[in-house]
N, C-alpha and C positions, 0 to 999 in steps of 0.2 A: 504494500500500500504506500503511494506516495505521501511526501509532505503535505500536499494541496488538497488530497481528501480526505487524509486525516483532519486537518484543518474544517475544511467542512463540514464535516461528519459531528466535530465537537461542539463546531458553532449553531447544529442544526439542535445537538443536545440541548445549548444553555438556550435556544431559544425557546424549545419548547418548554423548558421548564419556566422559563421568566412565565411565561402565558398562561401555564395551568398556577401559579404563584399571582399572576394577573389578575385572574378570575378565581380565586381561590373562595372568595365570598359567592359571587354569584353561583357557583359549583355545591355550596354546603345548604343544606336545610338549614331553612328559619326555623327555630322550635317557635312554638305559640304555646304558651300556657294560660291555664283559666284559674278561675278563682269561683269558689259557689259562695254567692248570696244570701243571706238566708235571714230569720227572724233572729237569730243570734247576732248580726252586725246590726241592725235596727230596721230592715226592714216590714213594711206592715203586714205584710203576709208571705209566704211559702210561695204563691201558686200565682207568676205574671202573666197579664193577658199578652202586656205591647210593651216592646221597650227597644228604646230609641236614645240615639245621644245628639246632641244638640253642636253649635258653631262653637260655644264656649270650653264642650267637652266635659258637662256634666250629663250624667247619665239616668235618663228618666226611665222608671218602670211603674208602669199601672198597674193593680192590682185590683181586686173586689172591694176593699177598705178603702181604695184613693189611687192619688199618684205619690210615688217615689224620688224625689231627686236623690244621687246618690254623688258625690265631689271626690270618690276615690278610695274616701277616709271614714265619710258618717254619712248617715243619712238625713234626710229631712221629708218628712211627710204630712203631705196633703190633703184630708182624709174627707171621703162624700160618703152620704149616704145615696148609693144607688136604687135608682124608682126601675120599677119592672120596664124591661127594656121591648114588650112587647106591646106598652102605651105608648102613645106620642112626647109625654114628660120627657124632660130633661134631669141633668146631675141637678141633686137639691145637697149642696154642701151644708155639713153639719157646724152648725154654731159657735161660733171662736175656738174652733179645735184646728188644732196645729200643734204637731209634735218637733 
């Protein structure tokens, strides 16, 4: 083997390697890990209908009790009482209650 393709040959090495060392991230799983919510961290019930997060990045869940914001950390909830949702009534929010 000559000088010239040895040369090559080494140079074709370190580049492939620079590339997979390039993309090294892009190449690995993102892990994604969850957390469960529950009536232990405050919120008002076990069992969400909807939940949704907002432009600010707090995260709301409705429950049968209310709505939920949650900021990461605690909670804070909204609490209605719910009219049969099979009359035309609307949420009739329960009286200075805010937890």
């Amino acid at each position: 083997m000559s000088e010239k393709n040895h040369r090559a040959k080494v140079l074709k090495i370190v580049f492939c390697i620079f590339i997979v060392l390039l993309f090294q991230d892009a190449l690995a799983q993102n892990q994604i890990s969850f957390r469960q919510l529950s009536v232990k961290e405050g919120l008002s019930q076990n069992s969400a209908i909807a939940i949704t997060q907002d432009s600010t990045g707090y995260l709301w869940i409705a429950t049968q009790d209310g709505l939920n914001k949650y900021d990461g950390k605690k909670f804070k909830v909204f609490l209605y009482n719910f009219v049969d949702i099979t009359t035309a009534r609307l949420l009739k929010p329960r009286q200075g209650v805010c937890r």
